[in-house]
C-alpha positions as CSV (number, residue, x, y, z in Angstrom):
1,X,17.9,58.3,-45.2
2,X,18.5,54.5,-45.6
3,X,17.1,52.8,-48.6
4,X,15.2,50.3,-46.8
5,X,13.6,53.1,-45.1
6,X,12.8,55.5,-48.1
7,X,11.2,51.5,-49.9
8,X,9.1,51.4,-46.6
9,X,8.4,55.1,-46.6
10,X,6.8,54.3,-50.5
11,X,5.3,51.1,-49.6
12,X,3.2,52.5,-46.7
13,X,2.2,55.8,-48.9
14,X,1.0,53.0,-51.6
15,X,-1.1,51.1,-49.3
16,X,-2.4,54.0,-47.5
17,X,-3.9,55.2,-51.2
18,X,-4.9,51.9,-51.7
19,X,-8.8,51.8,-50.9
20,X,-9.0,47.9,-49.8
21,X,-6.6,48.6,-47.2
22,X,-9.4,51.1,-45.7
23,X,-11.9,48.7,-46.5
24,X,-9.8,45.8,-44.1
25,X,-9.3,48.9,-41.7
26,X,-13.2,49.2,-41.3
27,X,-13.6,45.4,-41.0
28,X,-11.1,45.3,-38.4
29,X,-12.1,47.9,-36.3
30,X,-15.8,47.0,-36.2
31,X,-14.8,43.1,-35.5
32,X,-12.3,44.0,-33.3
33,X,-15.0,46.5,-31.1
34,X,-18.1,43.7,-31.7
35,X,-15.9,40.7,-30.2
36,X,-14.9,42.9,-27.0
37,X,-18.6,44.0,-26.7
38,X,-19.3,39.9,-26.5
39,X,-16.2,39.0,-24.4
40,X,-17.1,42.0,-22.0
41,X,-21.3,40.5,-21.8
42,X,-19.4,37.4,-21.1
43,X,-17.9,39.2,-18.0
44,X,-20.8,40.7,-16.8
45,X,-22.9,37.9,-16.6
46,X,-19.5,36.0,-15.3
47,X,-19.2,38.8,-12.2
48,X,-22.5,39.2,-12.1
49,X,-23.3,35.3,-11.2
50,X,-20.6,35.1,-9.0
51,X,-21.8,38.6,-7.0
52,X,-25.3,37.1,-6.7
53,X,-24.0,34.1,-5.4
54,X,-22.2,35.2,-2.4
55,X,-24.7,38.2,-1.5
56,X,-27.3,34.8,-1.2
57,X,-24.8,33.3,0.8
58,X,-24.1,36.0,3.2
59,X,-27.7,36.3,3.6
60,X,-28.3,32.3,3.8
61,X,-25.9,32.6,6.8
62,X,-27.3,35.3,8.4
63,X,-30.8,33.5,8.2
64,X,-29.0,30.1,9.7
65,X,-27.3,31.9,12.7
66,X,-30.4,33.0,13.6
67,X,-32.0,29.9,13.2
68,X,-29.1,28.0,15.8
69,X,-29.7,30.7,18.1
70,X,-33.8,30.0,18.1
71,X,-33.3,26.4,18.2
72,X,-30.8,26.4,21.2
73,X,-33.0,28.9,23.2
74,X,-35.7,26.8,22.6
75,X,-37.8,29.3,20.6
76,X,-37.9,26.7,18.0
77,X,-38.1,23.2,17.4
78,X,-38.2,22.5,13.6
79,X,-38.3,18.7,11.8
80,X,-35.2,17.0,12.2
81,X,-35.0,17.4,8.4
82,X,-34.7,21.0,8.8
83,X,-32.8,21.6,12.1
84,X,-30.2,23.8,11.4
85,X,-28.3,22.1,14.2
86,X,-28.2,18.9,12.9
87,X,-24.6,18.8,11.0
88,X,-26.0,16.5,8.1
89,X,-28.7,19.3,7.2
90,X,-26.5,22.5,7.3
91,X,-23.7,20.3,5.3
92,X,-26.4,19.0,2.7
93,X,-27.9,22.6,2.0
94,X,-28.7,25.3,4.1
95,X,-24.9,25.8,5.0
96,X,-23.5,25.2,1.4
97,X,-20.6,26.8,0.4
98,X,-20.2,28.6,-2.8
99,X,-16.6,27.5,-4.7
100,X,-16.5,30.8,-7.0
101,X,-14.1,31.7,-10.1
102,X,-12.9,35.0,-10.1
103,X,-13.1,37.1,-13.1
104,X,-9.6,37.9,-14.6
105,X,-8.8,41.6,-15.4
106,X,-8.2,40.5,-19.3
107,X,-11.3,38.3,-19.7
108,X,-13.4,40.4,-21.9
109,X,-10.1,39.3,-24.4
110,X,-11.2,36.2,-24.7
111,X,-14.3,33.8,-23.6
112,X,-12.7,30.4,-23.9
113,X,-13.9,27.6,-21.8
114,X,-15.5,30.1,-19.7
115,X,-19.0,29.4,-21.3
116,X,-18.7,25.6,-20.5
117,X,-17.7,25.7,-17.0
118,X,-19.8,27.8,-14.4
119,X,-18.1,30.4,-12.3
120,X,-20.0,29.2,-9.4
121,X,-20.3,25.5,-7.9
122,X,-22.2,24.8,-4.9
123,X,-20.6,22.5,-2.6
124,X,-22.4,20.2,-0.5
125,X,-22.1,16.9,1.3
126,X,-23.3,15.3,-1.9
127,X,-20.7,16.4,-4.4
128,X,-19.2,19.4,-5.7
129,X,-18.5,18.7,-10.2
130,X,-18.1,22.1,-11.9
131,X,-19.4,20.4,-15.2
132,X,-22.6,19.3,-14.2
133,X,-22.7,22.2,-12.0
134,X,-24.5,24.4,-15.1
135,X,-27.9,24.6,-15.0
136,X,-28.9,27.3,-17.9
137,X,-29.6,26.4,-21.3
138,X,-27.3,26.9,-24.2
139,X,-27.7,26.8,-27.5
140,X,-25.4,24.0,-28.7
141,X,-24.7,25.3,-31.8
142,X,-23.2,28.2,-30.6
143,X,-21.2,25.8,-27.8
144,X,-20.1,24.1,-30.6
145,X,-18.6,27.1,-32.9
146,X,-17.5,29.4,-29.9
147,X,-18.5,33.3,-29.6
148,X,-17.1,35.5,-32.0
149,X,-14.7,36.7,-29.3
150,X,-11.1,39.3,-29.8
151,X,-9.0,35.5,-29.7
152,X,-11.2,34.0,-32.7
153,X,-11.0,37.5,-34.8
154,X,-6.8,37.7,-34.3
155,X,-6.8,33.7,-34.9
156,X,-9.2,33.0,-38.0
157,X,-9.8,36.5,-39.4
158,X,-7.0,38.6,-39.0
159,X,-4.5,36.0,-41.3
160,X,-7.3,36.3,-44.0
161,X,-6.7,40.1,-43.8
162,X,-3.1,39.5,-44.1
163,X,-3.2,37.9,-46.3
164,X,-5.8,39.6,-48.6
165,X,-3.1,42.3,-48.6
166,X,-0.2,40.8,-48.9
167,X,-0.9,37.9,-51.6
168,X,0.1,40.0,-54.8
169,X,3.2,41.1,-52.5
170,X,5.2,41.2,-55.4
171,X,3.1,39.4,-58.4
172,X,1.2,42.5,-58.9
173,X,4.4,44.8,-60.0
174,X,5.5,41.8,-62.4
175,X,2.3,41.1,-64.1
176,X,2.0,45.4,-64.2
177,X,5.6,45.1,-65.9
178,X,7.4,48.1,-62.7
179,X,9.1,45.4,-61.0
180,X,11.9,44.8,-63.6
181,X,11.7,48.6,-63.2
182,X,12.7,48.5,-59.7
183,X,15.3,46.2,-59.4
184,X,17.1,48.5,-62.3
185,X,17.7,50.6,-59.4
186,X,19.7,50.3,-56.8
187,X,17.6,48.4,-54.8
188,X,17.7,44.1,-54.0
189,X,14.9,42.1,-54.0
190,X,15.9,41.1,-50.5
191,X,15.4,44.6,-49.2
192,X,11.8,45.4,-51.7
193,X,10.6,41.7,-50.0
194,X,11.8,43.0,-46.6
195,X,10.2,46.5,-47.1
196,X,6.8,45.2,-48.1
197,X,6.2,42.4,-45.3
198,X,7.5,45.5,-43.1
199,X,4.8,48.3,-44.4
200,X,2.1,45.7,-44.4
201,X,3.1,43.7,-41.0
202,X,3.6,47.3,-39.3
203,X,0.2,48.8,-40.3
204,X,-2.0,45.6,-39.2
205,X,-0.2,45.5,-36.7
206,X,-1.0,48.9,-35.4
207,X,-4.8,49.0,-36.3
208,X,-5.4,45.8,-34.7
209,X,-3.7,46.7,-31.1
210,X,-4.7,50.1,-31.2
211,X,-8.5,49.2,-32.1
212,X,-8.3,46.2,-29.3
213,X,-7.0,48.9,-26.9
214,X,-9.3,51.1,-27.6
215,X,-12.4,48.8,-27.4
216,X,-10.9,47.1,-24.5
217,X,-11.0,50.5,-22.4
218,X,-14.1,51.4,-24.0
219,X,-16.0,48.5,-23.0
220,X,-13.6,46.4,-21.5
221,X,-13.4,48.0,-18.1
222,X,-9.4,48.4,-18.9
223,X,-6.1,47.5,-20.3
224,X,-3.6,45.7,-17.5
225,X,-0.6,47.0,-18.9
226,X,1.0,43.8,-18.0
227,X,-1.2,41.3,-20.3
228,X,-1.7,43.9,-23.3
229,X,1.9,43.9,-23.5
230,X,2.1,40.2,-23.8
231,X,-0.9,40.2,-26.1
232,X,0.5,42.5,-28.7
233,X,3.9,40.2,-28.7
234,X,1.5,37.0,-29.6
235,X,-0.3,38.7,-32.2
236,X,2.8,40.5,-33.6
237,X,4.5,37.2,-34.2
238,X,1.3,35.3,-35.3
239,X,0.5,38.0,-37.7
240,X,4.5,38.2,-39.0
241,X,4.0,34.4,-39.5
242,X,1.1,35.1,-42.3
243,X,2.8,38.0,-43.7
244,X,5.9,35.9,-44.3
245,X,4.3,33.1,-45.3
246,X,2.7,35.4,-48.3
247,X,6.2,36.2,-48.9
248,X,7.4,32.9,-49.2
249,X,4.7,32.0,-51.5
250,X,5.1,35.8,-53.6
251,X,8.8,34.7,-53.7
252,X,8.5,31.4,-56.4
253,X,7.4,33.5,-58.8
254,X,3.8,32.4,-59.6
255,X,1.2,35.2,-60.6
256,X,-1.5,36.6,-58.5
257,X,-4.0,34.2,-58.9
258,X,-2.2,31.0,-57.9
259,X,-0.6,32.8,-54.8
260,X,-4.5,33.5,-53.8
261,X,-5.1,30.0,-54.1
262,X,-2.1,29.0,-52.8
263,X,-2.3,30.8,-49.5
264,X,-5.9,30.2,-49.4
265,X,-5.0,26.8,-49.0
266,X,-2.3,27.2,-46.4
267,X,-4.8,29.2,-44.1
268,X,-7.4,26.6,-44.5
269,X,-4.6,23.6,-43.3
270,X,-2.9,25.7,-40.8
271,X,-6.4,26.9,-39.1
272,X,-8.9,25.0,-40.1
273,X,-7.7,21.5,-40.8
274,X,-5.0,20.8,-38.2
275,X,-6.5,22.1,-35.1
276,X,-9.9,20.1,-36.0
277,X,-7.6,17.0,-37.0
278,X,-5.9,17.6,-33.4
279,X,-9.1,17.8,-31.4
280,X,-11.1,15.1,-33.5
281,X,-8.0,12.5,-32.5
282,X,-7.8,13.3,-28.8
283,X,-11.6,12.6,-29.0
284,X,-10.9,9.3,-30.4
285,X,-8.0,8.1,-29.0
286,X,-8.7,9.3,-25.4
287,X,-12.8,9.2,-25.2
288,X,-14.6,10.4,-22.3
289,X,-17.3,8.0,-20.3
290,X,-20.5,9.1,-21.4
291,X,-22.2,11.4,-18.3
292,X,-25.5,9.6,-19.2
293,X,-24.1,6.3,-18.4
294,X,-22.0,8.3,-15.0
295,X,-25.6,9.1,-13.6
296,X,-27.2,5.5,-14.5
297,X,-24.3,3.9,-12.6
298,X,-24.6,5.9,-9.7
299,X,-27.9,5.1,-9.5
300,X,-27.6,1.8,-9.5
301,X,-24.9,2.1,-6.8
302,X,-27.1,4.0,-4.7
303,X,-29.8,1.6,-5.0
304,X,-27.3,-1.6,-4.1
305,X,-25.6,0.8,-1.3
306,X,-29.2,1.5,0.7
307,X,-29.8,-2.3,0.3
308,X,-26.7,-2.9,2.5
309,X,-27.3,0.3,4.9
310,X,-26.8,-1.1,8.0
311,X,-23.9,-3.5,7.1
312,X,-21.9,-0.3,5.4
313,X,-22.5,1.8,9.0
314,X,-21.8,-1.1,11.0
315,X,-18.6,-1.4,9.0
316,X,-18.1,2.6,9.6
317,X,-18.1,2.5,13.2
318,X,-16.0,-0.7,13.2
319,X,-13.5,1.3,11.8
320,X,-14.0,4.3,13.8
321,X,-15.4,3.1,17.3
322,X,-14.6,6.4,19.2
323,X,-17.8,8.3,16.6
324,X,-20.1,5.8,17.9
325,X,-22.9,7.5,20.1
326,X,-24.7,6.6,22.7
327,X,-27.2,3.6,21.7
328,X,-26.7,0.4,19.2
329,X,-26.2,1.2,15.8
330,X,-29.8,0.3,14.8
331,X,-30.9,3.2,16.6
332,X,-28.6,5.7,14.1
333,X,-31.1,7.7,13.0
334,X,-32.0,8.5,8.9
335,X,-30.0,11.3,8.2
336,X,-26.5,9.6,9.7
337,X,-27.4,6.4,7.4
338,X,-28.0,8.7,4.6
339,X,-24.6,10.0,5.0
340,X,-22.7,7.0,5.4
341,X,-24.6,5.2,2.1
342,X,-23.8,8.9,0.4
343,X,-20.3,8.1,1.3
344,X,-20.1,4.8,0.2
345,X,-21.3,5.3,-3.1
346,X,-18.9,8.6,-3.5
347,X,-16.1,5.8,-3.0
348,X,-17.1,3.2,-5.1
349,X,-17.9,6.1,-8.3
350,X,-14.3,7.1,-7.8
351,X,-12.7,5.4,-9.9
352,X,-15.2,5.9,-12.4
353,X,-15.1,9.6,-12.3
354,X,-11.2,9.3,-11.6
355,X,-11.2,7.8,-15.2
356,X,-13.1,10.9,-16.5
357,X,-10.7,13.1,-15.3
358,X,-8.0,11.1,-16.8
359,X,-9.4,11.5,-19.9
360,X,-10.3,14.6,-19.8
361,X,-6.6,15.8,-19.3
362,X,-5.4,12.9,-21.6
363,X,-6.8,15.0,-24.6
364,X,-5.5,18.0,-23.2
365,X,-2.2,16.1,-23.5
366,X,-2.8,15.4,-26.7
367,X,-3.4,19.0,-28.0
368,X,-0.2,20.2,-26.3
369,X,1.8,18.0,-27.8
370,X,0.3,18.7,-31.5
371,X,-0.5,22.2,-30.7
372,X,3.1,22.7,-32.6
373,X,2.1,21.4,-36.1
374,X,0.0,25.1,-36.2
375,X,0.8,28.4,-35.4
376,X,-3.3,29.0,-34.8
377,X,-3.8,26.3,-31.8
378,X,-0.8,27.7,-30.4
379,X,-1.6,31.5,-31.2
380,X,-5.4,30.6,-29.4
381,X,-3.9,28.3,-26.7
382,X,-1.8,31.3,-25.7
383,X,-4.5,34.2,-26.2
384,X,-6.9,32.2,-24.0
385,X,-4.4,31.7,-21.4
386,X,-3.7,35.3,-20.8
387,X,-6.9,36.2,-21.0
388,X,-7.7,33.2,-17.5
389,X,-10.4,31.5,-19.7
390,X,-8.2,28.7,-21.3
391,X,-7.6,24.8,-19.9
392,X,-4.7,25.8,-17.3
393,X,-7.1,28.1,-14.9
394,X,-10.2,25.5,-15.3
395,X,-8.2,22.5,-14.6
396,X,-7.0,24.7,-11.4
397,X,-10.3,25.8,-10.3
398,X,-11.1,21.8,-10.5
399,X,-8.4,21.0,-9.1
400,X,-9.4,23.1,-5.8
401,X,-13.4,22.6,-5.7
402,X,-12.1,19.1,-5.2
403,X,-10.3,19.8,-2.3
404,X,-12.7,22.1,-1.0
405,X,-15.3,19.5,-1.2
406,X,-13.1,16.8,0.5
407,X,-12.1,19.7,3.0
408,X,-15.9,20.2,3.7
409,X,-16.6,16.6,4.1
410,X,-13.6,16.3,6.6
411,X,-15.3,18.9,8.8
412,X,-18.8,18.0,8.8
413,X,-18.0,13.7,9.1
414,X,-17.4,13.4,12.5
415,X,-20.0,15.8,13.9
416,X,-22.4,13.4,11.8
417,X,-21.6,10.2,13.0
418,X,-20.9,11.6,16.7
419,X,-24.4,12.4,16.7
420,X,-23.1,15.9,17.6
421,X,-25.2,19.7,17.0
422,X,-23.5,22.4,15.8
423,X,-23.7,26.0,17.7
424,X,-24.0,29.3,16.0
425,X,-20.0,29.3,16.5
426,X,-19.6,26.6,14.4
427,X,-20.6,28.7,11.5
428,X,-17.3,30.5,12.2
429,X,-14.9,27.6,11.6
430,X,-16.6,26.1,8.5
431,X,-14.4,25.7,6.3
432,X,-14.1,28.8,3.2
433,X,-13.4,28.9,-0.3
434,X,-10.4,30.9,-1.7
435,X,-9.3,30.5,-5.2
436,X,-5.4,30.4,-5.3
437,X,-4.8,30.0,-8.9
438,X,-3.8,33.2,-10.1
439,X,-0.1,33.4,-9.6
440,X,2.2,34.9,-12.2
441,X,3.9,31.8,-12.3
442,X,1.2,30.2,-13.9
443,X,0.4,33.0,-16.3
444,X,4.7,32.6,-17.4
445,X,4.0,28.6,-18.1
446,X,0.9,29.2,-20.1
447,X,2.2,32.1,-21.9
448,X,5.8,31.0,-22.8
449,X,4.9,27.5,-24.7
450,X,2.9,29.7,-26.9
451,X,5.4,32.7,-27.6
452,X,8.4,30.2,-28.3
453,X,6.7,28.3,-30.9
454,X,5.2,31.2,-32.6
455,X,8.7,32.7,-32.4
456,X,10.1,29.6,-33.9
457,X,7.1,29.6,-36.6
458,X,7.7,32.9,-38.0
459,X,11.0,32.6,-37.7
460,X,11.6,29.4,-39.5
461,X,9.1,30.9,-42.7
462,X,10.8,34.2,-42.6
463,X,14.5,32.1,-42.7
464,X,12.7,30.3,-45.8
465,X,11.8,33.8,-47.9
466,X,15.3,35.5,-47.0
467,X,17.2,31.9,-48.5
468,X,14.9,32.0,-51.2
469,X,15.8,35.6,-52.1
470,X,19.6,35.1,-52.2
471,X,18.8,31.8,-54.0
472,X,18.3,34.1,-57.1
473,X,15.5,36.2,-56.4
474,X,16.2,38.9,-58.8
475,X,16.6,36.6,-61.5
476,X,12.9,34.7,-61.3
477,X,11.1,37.7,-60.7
478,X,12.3,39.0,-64.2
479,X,9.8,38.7,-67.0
C-alpha cells in the first residue's frame, strides 16, 4: 500500500471519529432533502399550472366549435362582441392560445428564475409579455432572497461546511505539537496537504451527491442520469475549489484562529460580495425602463391613437387596398378600428419595449462577463442552467412567445380587415404553440462556460498550495 493511500486511509478514520463531521453530515442531509422538497413544490405547482392551462383550452375550443357550428346553422345569433365568427373576438379571447413552458426533468434541482416568470402566457391579439403575464401574489421578500433551493445549499452552505472542516487542516496538529511528529517520518508535507484535502474533499463530496440523489428520487420524481452526472462534476470542482483554498490558507502557517477568519473572509468576498457587486453594477450601468412608466405611456398612446382612428385605418387600407371590404371605410365597423388603433400603438411602444429587452439582456451581458471574478456566480449560473430554470431557457421561451404572438397576429390580420368569418375549420389551422428550446446543444453552451472556469478556479488555487509546499513547506510548519 502506497503512502499517500495508508495518510488518506488515517485521515478519513480521524474524521470519521470526529463528532462535528457527523454533526455537518446531519446538516447536510436534512438541507440537502428540505431544498428538493421546495424545488420539487416548485414543480408541482409549475406542471400543475401548465396542465390546468391546456385542459381549459381544450375545453375553451370544444365550447367555440360548437359555438361556429350554432352560429352558421343559424341556431344562434349572439352580439357581434361575442360572435365567435368574427376573427377579432376569437383572436382577442375566446380563441387564445396558451404559450406554455415545459417543466425540465432536473427542475426540482434548482428554482431559479422560474418563480419570476410564469410557465404559462396567454396570447392574444393584444399582446403576449411573460413578465407581466403573472398574476399571483408573491411575497417580495422572498423574491428578493430566492427559495432555499439544492443550487443555494451547494453554493452558499456547502463552502461553509468545507470549510468548517478543513480550516485547522494542518494548524490543529502544530498548535497540538504531532505535526513535527509526522514529518519525522517518511512522509512530505506535500503528500499530508494532498491526503487531507483528499479525505475531506472525498467525503463531502460523497454525502452531498449521495443525499441529493437520494432526495431527488425520493421526492424528486427521478435522477436523468445525464444531468446528475454533470451536476456532480460542478459540485466536485466548486467544492475542490474551497477545500484548496483552506489549504492554501493552512499552508502560510498562521494558527487556527486566523485561518477561521481568514477563510471567513474569502467566502464572504467570493459569495457574498462579488456576485452582489456584479448584479448591483449591471443594475446601474444598464437600468431597465420603469413598467409603471411602460403602462402610463401606452396609455397615452392609446388615447392619441383612437383620436386619429379613422386617419390610421384609412392609412391601413391605403397600404393594403386588396383587404378593403365592400363599403367606404367609414362604415368599418368597431371591432376592425379597434384592431387597427391596437396595432398602431403595438408599433409605436416598440421601440420602447425593444429598449427593455435590450436592457434586460445588457445586464445579462454584464454578469457573464464578471461571472469569472467568482467561482459561486459561475458554480449557480451553471447549476441553474442544468436544472432549465436559469436566464438561457427564459430568454428562449421569450424569444418564442414573441414569435408566436407575431405568428398569431399574422393569421388573424387579414381575416379582420377583409371583414371575413371564420368556420369551425378555421380552428384547425390556427396557428399552435410548441416550445423548441430544449436541445442538448443549448444544455452544452450553458453548461461548459461554467465547468471551464470552475476547472480553471480550482485549478489555479490547488497550483498555488502545491508551489507553496515545495517553497519550503516543511520548514514553516515546524514550531
Amino acid at each position: 500500500m502506497s503512502l499517500l493511500r495508508r495518510t488518506l486511509i488515517h485521515e478519513l478514520k480521524a474524521l470519521l471519529a470526529d463528532r462535528i463531521v457527523w454533526v455537518a453530515a446531519a446538516a447536510l442531509v436534512f438541507l440537502t432533502g428540505y431544498s428538493v422538497h421546495v424545488g420539487a413544490r416548485a414543480v408541482e405547482t409549475h406542471r400543475s399550472q401548465v396542465e390546468a392551462a391546456l385542459e381549459e383550452e381544450a375545453e375553451r375550443y370544444e365550447l367555440l366549435r360548437s359555438a361556429m357550428e350554432n352560429v352558421h346553422s343559424g341556431n344562434a345569433s349572439p352580439s357581434p362582441f361575442q360572435d365567435p365568427t368574427r376573427p377579432y373576438v376569437a383572436g382577442r379571447g375566446r380563441g387564445q392560445r396558451y404559450a406554455v413552458l415545459p417543466t425540465s426533468p432536473f427542475q426540482a434541482s434548482a428554482v431559479g428564475q422560474s418563480d419570476l416568470i410564469p410557465p404559462v402566457v396567454a396570447v392574444i391579439l393584444d399582446g403576449a409579455d411573460p413578465r407581466s403575464a403573472r398574476e399571483e401574489i408573491e411575497n417580495p421578500l422572498h423574491l428578493l432572497t430566492g427559495p432555499l433551493d439544492l443550487a443555494f445549499v451547494v453554493t452558499f452552505l456547502l463552502p461553509l461546511l468545507a470549510l468548517a472542516l478543513s480550516f485547522d487542516l494542518i494548524s490543529r496538529e502544530r498548535e497540538q505539537g504531532t505535526l513535527a511528529l509526522v514529518l519525522s517520518q517518511p512522509v512530505s508535507a506535500r503528500s499530508l496537504t494532498i491526503a487531507k484535502i483528499l479525505a475531506r474533499w472525498g467525503l463531502l463530496l460523497v454525502m452531498v451527491v449521495a443525499a441529493a440523489g437520494v432526495s431527488l428520487l425520493v421526492l424528486g420524481g427521478g435522477v436523468p442520469p445525464d444531468r446528475f452526472l454533470l451536476w456532480s462534476g460542478v459540485v466536485a470542482l466548486y467544492l475542490g475549489f474551497w477545500v484548496a483554498l483552506a489549504a492554501v490558507v493552512n499552508v502560510t502557517g498562521r494558527d487556527s484562529a486566523r485561518n477561521a477568519v481568514a477563510l471567513a473572509f474569502l467566502w464572504l468576498v467570493f459569495v457574498i460580495l462579488i456576485p452582489a457587486g456584479v448584479q448591483l453594477t449591471a443594475g446601474l450601468l444598464h437600468p431597465v425602463p420603469s413598467r409603471a412608466e411602460l403602462v402610463a405611456l401606452e396609455r397615452e398612446e392609446v388615447r392619441q391613437v383612437q383620436e386619429q382612428a379613422a386617419a390610421v385605418l384609412a392609412q391601413y387600407y391605403d397600404d393594403h387596398p386588396e383587404l378593403l371590404p365592400a363599403g367606404s371605410v367609414d362604415e368599418v365597423d368597431f371591432q376592425t378600428r379597434a384592431f387597427a388603433v391596437n396595432e398602431e400603438v403595438r408599433g409605436r411602444l416598440a421601440p420602447v419595449r425593444a429598449r427593455y429587452g435590450e436592457s434586460l439582456e445588457a445586464q445579462r451581458e454584464w454578469i457573464r462577463t464578471f461571472r469569472w471574478l467568482s467561482p459561486t456566480i459561475l458554480a449557480y449560473e451553471t447549476l441553474i442552467e442544468l436544472a432549465g430554470t436559469g436566464d438561457r431557457r427564459v430568454a428562449r421561451f421569450e424569444a418564442e412567445v414573441e414569435a408566436f404572438h407575431a405568428e398569431w397576429i399574422a393569421f388573424f390580420e387579414p381575416l379582420i380587415f377583409g371583414d371575413r368569418r371564420l368556420v369551425p375549420e378555421d380552428l384547425d389551422r390556427l396557428p399552435s404553440w410548441e416550445f423548441r428550446g430544449d436541445g442538448r446543444s443549448d444544455l452544452r453552451a450553458a453548461f461548459m462556460p461554467g465547468m471551464l472556469g470552475l476547472l480553471l478556479f480550482t485549478g489555479v488555487v490547488v497550483g498555488v498550495a502545491m508551489r507553496l509546499l515545495r517553497d519550503g513547506g516543511d520548514r514553516r510548519w515546524m514550531p
